[in-house]
KOLTI-772483 format. One record per residue (C-alpha): x, z, y; residue number from 1. Coordinates in nm, 3 decimals, padded with zeros to 5 digits, always signed. Layout:
N
<r><xx>X</xx><zz>Z</zz><yy>Y</yy><n>NUM</n></r>
...
***
This chain:
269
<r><xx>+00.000</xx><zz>+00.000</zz><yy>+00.000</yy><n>1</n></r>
<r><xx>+00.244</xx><zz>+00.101</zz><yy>+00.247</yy><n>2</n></r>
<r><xx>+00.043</xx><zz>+00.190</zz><yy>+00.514</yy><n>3</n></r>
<r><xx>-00.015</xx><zz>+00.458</zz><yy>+00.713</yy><n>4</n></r>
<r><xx>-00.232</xx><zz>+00.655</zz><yy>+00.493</yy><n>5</n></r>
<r><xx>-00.040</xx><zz>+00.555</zz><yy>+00.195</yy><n>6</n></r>
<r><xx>+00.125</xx><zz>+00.883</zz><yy>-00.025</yy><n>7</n></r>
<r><xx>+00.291</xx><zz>+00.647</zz><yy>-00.305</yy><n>8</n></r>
<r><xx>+00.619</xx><zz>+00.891</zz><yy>-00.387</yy><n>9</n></r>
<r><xx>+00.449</xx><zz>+01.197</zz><yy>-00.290</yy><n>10</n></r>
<r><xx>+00.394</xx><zz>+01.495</zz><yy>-00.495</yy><n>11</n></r>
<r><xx>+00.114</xx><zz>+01.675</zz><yy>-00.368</yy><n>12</n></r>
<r><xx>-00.006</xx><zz>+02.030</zz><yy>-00.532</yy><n>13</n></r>
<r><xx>-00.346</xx><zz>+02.125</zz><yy>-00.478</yy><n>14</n></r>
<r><xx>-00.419</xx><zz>+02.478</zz><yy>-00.553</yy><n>15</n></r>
<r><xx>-00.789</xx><zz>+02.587</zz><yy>-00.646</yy><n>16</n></r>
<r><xx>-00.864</xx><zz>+02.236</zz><yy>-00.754</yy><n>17</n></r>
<r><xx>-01.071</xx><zz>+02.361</zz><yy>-01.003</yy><n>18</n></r>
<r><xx>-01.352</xx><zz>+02.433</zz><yy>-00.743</yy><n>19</n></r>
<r><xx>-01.589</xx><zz>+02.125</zz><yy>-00.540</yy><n>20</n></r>
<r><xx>-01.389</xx><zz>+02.101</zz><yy>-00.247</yy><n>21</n></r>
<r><xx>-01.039</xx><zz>+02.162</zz><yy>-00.420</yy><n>22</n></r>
<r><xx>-01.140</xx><zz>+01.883</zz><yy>-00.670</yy><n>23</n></r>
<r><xx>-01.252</xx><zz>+01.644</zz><yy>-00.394</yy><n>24</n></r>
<r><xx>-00.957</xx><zz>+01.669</zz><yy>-00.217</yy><n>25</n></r>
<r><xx>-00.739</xx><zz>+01.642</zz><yy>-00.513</yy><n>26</n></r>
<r><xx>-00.896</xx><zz>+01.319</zz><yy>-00.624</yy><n>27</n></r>
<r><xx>-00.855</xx><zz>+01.183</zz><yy>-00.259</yy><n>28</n></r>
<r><xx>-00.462</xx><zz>+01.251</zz><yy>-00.253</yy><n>29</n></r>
<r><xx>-00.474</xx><zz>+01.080</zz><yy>-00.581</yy><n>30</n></r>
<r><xx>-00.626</xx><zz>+00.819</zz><yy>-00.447</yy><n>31</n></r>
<r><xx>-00.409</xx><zz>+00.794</zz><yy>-00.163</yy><n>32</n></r>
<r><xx>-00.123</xx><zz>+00.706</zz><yy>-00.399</yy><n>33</n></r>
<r><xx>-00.006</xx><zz>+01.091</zz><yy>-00.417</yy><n>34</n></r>
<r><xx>+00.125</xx><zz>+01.230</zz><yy>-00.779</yy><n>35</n></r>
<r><xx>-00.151</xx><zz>+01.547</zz><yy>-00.785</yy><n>36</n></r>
<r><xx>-00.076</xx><zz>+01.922</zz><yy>-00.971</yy><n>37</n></r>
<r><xx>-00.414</xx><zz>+02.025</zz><yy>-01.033</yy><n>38</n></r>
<r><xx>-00.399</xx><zz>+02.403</zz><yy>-01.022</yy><n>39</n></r>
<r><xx>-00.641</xx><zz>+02.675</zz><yy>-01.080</yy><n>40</n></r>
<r><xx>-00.759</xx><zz>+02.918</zz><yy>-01.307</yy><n>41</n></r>
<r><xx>-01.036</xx><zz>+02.755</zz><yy>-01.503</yy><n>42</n></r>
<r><xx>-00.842</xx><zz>+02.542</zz><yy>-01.774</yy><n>43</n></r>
<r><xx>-01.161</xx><zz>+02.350</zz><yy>-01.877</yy><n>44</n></r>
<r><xx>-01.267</xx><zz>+02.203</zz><yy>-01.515</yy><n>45</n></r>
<r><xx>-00.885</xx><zz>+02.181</zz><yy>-01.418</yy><n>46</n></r>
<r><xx>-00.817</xx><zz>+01.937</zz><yy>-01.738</yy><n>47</n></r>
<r><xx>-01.131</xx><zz>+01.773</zz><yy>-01.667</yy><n>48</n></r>
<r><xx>-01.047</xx><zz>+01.672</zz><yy>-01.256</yy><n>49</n></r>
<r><xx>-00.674</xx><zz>+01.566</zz><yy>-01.393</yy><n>50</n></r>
<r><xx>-00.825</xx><zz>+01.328</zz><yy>-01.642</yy><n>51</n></r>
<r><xx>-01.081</xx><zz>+01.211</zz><yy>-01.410</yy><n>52</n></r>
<r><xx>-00.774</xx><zz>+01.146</zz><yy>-01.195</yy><n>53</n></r>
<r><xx>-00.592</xx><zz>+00.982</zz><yy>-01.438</yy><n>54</n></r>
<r><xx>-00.898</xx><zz>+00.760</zz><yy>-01.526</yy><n>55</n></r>
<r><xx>-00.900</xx><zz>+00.649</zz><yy>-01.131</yy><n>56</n></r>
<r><xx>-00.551</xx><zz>+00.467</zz><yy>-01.259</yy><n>57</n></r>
<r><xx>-00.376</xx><zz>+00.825</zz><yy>-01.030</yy><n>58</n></r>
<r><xx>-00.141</xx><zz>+01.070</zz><yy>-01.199</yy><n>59</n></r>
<r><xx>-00.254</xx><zz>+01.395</zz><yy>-01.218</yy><n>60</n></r>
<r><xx>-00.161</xx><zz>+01.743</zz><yy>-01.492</yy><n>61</n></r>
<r><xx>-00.372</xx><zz>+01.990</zz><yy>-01.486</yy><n>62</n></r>
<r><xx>-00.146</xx><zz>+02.344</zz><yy>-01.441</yy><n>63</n></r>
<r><xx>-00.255</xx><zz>+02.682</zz><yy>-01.535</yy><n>64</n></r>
<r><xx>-00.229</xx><zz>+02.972</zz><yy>-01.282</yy><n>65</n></r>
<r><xx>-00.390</xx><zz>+03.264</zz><yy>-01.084</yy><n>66</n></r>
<r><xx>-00.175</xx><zz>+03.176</zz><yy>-00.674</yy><n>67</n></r>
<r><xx>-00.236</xx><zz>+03.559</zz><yy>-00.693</yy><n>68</n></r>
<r><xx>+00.029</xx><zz>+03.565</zz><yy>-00.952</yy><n>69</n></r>
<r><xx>+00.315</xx><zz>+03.491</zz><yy>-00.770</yy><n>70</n></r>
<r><xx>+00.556</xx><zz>+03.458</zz><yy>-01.048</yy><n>71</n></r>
<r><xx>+00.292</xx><zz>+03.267</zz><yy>-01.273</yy><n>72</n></r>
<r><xx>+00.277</xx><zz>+02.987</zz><yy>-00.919</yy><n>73</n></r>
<r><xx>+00.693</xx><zz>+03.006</zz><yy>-00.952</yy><n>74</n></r>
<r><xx>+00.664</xx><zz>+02.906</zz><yy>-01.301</yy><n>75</n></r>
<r><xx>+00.407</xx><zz>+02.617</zz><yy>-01.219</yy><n>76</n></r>
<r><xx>+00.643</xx><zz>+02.493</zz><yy>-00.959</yy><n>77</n></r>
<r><xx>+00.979</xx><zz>+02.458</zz><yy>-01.173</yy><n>78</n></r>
<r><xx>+00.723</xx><zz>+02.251</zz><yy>-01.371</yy><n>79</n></r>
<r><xx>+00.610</xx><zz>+02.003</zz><yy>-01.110</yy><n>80</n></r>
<r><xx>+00.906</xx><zz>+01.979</zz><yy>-00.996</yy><n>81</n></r>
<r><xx>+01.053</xx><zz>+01.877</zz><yy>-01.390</yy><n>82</n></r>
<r><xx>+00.705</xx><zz>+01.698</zz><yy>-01.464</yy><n>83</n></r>
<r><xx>+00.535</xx><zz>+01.547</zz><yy>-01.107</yy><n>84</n></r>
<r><xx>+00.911</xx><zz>+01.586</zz><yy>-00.885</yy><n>85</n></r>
<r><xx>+00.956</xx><zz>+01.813</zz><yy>-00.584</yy><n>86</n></r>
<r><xx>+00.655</xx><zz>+01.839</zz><yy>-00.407</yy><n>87</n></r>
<r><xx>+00.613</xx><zz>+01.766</zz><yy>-00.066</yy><n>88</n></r>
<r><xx>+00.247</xx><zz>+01.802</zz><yy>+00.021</yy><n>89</n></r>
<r><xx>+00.096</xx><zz>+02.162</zz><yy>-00.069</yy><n>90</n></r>
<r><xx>-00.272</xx><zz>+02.223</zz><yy>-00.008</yy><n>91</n></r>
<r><xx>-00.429</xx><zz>+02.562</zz><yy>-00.028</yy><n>92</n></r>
<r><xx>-00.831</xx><zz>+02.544</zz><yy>-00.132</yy><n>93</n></r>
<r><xx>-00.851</xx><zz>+02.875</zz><yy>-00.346</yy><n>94</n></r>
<r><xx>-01.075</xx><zz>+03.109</zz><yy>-00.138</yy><n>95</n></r>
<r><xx>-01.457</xx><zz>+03.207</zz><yy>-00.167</yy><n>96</n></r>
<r><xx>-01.673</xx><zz>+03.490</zz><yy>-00.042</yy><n>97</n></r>
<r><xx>-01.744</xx><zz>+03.814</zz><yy>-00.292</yy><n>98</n></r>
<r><xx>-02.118</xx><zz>+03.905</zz><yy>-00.282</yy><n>99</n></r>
<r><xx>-01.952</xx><zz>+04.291</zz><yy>-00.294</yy><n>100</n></r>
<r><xx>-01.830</xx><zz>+04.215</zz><yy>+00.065</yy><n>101</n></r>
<r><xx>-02.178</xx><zz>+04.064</zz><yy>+00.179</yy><n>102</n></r>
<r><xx>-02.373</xx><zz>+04.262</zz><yy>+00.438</yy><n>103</n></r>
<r><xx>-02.754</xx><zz>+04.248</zz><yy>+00.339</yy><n>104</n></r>
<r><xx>-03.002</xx><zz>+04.515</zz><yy>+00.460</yy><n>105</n></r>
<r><xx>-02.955</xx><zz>+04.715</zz><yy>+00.139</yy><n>106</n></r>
<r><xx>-02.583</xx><zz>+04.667</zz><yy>+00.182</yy><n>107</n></r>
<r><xx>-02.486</xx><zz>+04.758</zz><yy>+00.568</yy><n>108</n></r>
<r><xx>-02.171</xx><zz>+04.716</zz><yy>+00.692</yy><n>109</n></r>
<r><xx>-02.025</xx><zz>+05.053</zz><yy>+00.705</yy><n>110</n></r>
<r><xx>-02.110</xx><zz>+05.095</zz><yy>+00.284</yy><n>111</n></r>
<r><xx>-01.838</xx><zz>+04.769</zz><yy>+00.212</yy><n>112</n></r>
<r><xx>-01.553</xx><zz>+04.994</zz><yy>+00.050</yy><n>113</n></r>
<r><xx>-01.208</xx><zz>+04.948</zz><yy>+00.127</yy><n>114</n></r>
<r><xx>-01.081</xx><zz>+04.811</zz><yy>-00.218</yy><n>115</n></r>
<r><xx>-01.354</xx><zz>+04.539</zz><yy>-00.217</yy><n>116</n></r>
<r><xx>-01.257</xx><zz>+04.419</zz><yy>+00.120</yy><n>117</n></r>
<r><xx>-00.886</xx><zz>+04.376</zz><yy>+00.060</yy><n>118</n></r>
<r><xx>-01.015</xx><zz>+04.188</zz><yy>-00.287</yy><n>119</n></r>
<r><xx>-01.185</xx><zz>+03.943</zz><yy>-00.062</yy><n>120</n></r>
<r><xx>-00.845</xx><zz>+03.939</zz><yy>+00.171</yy><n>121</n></r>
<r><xx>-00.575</xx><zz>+03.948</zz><yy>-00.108</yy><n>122</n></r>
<r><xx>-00.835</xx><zz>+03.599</zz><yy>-00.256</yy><n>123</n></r>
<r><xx>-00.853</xx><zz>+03.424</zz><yy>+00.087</yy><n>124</n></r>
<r><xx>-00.545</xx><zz>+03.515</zz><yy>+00.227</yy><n>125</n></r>
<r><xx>-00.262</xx><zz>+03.624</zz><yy>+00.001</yy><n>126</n></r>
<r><xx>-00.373</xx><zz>+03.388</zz><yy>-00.281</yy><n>127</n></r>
<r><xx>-00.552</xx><zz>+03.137</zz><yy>-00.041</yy><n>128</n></r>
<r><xx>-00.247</xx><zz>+03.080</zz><yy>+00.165</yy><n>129</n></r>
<r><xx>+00.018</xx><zz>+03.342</zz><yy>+00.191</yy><n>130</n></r>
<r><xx>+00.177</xx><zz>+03.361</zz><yy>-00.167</yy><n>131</n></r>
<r><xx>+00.178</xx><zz>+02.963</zz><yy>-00.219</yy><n>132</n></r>
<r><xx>+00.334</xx><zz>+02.928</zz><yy>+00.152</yy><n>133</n></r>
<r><xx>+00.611</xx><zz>+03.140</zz><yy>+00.011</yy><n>134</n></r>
<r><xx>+00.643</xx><zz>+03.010</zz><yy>-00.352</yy><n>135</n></r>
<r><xx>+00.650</xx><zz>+02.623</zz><yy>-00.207</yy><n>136</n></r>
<r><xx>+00.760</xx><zz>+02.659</zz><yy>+00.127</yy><n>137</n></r>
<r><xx>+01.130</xx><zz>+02.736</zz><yy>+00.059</yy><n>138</n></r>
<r><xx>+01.183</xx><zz>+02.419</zz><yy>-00.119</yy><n>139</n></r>
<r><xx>+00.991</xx><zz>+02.204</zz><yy>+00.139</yy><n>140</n></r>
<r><xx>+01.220</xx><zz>+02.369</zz><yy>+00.425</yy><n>141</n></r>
<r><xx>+01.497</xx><zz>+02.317</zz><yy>+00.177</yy><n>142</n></r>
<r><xx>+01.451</xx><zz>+01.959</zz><yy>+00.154</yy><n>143</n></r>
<r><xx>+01.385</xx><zz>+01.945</zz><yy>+00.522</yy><n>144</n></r>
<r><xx>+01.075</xx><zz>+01.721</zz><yy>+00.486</yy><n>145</n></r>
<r><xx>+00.690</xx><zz>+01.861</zz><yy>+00.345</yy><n>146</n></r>
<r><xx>+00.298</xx><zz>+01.887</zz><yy>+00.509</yy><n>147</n></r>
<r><xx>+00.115</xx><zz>+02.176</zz><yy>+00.381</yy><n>148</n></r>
<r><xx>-00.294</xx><zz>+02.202</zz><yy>+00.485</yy><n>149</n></r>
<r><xx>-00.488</xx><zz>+02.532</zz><yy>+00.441</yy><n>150</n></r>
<r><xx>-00.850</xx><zz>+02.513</zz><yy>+00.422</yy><n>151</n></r>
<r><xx>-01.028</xx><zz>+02.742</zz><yy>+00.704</yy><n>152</n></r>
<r><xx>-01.306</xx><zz>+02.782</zz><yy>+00.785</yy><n>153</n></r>
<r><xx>-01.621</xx><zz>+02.801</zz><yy>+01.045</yy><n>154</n></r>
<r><xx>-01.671</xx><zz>+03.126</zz><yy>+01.045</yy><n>155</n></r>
<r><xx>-01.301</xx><zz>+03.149</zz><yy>+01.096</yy><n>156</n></r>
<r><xx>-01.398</xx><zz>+03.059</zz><yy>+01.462</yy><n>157</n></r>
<r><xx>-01.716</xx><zz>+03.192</zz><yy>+01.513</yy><n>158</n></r>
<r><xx>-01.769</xx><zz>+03.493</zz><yy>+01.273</yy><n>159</n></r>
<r><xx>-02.048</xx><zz>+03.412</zz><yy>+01.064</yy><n>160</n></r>
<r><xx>-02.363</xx><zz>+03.734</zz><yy>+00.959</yy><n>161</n></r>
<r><xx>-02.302</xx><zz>+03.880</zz><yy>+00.644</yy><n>162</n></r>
<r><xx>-01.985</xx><zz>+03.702</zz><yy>+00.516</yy><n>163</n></r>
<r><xx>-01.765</xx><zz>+03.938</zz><yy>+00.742</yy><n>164</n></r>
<r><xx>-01.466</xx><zz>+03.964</zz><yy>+00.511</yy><n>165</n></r>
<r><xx>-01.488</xx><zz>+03.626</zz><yy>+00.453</yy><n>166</n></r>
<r><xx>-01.469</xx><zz>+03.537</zz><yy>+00.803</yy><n>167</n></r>
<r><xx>-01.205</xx><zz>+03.782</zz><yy>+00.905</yy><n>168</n></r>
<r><xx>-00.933</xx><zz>+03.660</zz><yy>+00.632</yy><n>169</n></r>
<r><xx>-01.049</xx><zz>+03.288</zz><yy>+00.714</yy><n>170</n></r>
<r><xx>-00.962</xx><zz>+03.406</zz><yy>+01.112</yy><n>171</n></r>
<r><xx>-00.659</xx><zz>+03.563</zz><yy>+00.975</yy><n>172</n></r>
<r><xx>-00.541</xx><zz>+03.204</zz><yy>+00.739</yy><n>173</n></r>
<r><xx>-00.563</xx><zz>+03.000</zz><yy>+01.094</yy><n>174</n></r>
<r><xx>-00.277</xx><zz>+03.292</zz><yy>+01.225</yy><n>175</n></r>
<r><xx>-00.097</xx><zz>+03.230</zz><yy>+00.984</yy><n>176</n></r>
<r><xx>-00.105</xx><zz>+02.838</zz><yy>+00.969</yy><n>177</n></r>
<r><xx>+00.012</xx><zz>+02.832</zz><yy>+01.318</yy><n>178</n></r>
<r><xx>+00.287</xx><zz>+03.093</zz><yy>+01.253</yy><n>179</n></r>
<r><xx>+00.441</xx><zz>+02.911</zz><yy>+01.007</yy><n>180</n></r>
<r><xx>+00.400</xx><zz>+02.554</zz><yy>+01.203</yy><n>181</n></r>
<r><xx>+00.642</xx><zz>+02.716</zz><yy>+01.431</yy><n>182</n></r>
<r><xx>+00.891</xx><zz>+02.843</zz><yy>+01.222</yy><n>183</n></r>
<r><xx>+00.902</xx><zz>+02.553</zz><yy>+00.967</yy><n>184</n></r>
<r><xx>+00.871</xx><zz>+02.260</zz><yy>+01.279</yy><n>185</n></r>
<r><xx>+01.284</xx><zz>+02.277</zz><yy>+01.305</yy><n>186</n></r>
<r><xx>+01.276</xx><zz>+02.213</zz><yy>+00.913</yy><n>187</n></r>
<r><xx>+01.115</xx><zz>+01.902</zz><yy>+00.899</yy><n>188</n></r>
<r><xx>+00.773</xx><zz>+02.088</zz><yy>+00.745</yy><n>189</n></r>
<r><xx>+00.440</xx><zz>+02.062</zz><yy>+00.898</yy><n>190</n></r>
<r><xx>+00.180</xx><zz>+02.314</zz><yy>+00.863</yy><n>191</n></r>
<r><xx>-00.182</xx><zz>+02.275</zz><yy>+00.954</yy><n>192</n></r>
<r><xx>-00.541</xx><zz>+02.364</zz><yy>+00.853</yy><n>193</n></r>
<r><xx>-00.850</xx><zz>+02.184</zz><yy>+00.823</yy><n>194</n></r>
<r><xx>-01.171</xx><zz>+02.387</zz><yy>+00.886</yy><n>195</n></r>
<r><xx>-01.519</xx><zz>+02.262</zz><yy>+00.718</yy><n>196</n></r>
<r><xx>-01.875</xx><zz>+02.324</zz><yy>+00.825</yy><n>197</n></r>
<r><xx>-02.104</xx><zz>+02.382</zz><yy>+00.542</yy><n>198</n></r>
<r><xx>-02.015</xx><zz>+02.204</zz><yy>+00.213</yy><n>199</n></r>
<r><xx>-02.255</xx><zz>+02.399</zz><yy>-00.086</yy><n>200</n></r>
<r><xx>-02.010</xx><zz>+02.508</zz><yy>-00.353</yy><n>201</n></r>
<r><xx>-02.031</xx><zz>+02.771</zz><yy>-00.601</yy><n>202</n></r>
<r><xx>-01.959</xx><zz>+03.101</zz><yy>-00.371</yy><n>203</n></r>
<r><xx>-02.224</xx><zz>+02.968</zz><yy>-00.136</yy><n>204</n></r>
<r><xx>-02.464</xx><zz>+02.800</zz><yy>-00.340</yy><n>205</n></r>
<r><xx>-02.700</xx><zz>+03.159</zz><yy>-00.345</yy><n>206</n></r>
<r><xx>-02.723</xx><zz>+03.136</zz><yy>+00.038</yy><n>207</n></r>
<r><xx>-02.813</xx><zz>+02.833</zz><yy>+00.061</yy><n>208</n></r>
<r><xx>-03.089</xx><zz>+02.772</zz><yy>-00.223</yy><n>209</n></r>
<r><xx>-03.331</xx><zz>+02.945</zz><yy>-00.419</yy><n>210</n></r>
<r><xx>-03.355</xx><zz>+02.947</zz><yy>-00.745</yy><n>211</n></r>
<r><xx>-03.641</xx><zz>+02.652</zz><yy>-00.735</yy><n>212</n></r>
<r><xx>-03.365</xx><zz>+02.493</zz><yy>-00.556</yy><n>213</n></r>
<r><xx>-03.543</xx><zz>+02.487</zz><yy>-00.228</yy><n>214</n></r>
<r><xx>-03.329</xx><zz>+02.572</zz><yy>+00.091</yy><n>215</n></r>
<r><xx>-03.312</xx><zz>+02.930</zz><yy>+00.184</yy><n>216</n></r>
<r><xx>-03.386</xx><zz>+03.015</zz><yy>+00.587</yy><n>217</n></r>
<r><xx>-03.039</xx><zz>+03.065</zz><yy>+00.585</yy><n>218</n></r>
<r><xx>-03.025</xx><zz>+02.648</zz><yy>+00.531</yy><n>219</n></r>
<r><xx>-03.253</xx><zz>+02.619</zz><yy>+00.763</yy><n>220</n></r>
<r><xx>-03.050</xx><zz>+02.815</zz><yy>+01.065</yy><n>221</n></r>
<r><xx>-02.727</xx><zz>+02.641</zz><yy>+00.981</yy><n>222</n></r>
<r><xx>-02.868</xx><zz>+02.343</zz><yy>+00.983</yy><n>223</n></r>
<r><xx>-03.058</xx><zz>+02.367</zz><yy>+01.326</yy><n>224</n></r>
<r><xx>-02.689</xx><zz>+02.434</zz><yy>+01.454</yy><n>225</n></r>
<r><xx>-02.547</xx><zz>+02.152</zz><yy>+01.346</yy><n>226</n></r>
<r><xx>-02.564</xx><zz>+01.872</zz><yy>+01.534</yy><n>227</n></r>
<r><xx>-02.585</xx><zz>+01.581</zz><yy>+01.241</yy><n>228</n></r>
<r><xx>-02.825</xx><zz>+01.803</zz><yy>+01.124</yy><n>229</n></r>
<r><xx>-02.709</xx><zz>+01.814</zz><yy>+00.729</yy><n>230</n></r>
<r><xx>-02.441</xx><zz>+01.975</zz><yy>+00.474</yy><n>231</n></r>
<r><xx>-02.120</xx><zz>+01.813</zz><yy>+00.445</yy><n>232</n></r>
<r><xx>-02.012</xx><zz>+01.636</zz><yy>+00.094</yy><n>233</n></r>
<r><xx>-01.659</xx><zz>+01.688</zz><yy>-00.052</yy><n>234</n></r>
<r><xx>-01.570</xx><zz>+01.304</zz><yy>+00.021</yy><n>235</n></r>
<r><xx>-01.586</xx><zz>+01.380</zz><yy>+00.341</yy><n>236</n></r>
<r><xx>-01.266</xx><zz>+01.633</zz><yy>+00.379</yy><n>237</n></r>
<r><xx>-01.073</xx><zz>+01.334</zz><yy>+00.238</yy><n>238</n></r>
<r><xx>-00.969</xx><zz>+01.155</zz><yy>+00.508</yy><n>239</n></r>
<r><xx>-00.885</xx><zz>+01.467</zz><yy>+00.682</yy><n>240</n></r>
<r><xx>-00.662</xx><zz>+01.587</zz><yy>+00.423</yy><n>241</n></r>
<r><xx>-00.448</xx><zz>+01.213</zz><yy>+00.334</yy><n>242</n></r>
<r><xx>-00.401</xx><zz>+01.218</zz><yy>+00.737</yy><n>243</n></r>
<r><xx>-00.230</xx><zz>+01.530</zz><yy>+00.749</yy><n>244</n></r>
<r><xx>-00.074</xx><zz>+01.484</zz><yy>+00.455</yy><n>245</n></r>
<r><xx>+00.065</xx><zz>+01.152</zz><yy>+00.602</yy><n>246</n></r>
<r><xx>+00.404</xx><zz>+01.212</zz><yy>+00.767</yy><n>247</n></r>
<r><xx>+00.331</xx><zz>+00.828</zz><yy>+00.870</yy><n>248</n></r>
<r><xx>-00.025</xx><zz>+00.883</zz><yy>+01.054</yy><n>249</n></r>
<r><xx>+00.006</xx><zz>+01.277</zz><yy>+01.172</yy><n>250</n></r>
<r><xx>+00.424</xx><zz>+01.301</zz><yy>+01.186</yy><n>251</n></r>
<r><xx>+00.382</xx><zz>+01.488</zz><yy>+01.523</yy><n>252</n></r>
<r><xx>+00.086</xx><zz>+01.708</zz><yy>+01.425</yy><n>253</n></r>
<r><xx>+00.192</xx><zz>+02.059</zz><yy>+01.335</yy><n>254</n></r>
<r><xx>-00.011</xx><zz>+02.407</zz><yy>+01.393</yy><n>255</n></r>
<r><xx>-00.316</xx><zz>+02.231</zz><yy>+01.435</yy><n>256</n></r>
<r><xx>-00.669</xx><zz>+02.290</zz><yy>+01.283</yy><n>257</n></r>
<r><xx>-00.904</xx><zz>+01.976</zz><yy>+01.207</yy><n>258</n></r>
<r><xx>-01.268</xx><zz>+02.068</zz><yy>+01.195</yy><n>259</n></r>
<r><xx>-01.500</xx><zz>+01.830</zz><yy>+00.993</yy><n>260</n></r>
<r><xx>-01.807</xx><zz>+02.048</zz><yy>+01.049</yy><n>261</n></r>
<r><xx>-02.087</xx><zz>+01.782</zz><yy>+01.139</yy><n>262</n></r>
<r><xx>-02.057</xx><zz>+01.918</zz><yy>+01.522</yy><n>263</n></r>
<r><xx>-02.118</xx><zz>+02.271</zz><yy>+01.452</yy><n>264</n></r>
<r><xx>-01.858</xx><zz>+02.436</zz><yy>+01.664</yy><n>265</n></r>
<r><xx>-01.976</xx><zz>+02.272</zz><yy>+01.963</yy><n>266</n></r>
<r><xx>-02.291</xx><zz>+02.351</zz><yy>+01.919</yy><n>267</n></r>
<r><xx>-02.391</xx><zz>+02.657</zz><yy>+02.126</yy><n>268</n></r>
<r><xx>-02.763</xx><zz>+02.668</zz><yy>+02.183</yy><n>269</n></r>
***
């Protein structure tokens, strides 16, 4: 291809793959031409988005491990690196909101316990962003060239009711991307984020519909604030994710966060 958007000779790791949007986006670098490490935790759906990769005419394996566990995501890498080659384009999609850390009128705010919140922080945040930045960052720096994209969120901008935990270690993965684009800009690594509007996936599904799969009132508020007036699809965080992951179409873009949110942050009233 050759073009701008073209990642033939990457090596791009997508962590939490194994969920809707991780799977999209992994199938879009693919796509793009990149060599994909489908990682996650659930072996079935992770083997099943590699071969679905593979049957695109992409290359993708399908690797086992919790980004919690940071010497399990050490042992993944030396593996890429032998299996895939040295990767160069890391994106973090692990993350999802705990219904233990949801505020509901039988749950108020000041009953969330302490251990339950830094659950939800240690899955958005350490695992989410923090312990992959570390385990593949090095190397990147190393090499002096990489693009690594962390997946945000709304409600990292505008807290969201009842997903409070959510939204603070979402608020706290956008410090962090823009940290890191500083420190890693004189080592040839960008670091950005890409923040989406509603997408229904499983941690949000419950929200959003009832059981008769009808939309909730919930639905029904988010989408009155957003401007196209609908839920996002996976697809759609695709072209977002190959042009950051381009050095060739985003080589001066570093700390920056991409919303694909259907208008929703600019909506006010």
């Amino acid at each position: 291809m050759n073009g701008l958007f073209d990642l033939t000779g990457e090596t791009a790791v997508v962590i939490g793959a194994t969920g809707v949007l991780g799977g999209g986006l992994a199938e879009g670098l693919a796509a793009a031409g990149a060599a994909v490490a489908v990682v996650g935790r659930n072996a079935a759906r992770g083997e099943e988005r590699a071969e679905a990769i593979r049957r695109q005419g992409g290359k993708g394996i399908f690797y086992a491990a919790d980004a919690l566990q940071r010497g399990a995501l050490s042992a993944v890498r030396d593996r890429i690196e032998l299996e895939l080659g040295a990767p160069t384009i890391l994106v973090n999609a692990a993350g999802g909101n705990d219904p233990k850390v949801t505020v509901t009128a039988e749950r108020p705010f000041e009953s969330i316990e302490v251990a339950d919140w830094q659950a939800n922080f240690d899955l958005n945040l350490v695992g989410g962003a923090l312990i992959p930045c570390q385990v593949f960052g090095p190397g990147m720096c190393a090499r002096g060239r990489g693009s690594i994209l962390n997946i945000a969120s709304v409600s990292a901008h505008l807290p969201l009711s009842r997903v409070v935990a959510y939204s603070a270690a979402k608020a706290a993965v956008l410090s962090l991307t823009r940290f890191l684009a500083r420190e890693w800009a004189p080592r040839g690594v960008r670091v950005n984020s890409i923040t989406p509007g509603f997408f229904p996936a499983e941690q949000n599904r419950k929200l959003l519909f009832n059981e008769d799969g009808t939309p909730t009132a919930r639905t029904q508020s988010i989408w009155n604030h957003t401007p196209m007036r609908r839920f996002g699809s996976p697809d759609e965080l695709v072209g977002a994710a190959v042009f950051l992951a381009s050095s060739r179409a985003s080589g001066f873009v570093t700390g920056t966060d991409l919303a694909v949110d259907g208008g929703f942050l600019s909506q006010t009233i």
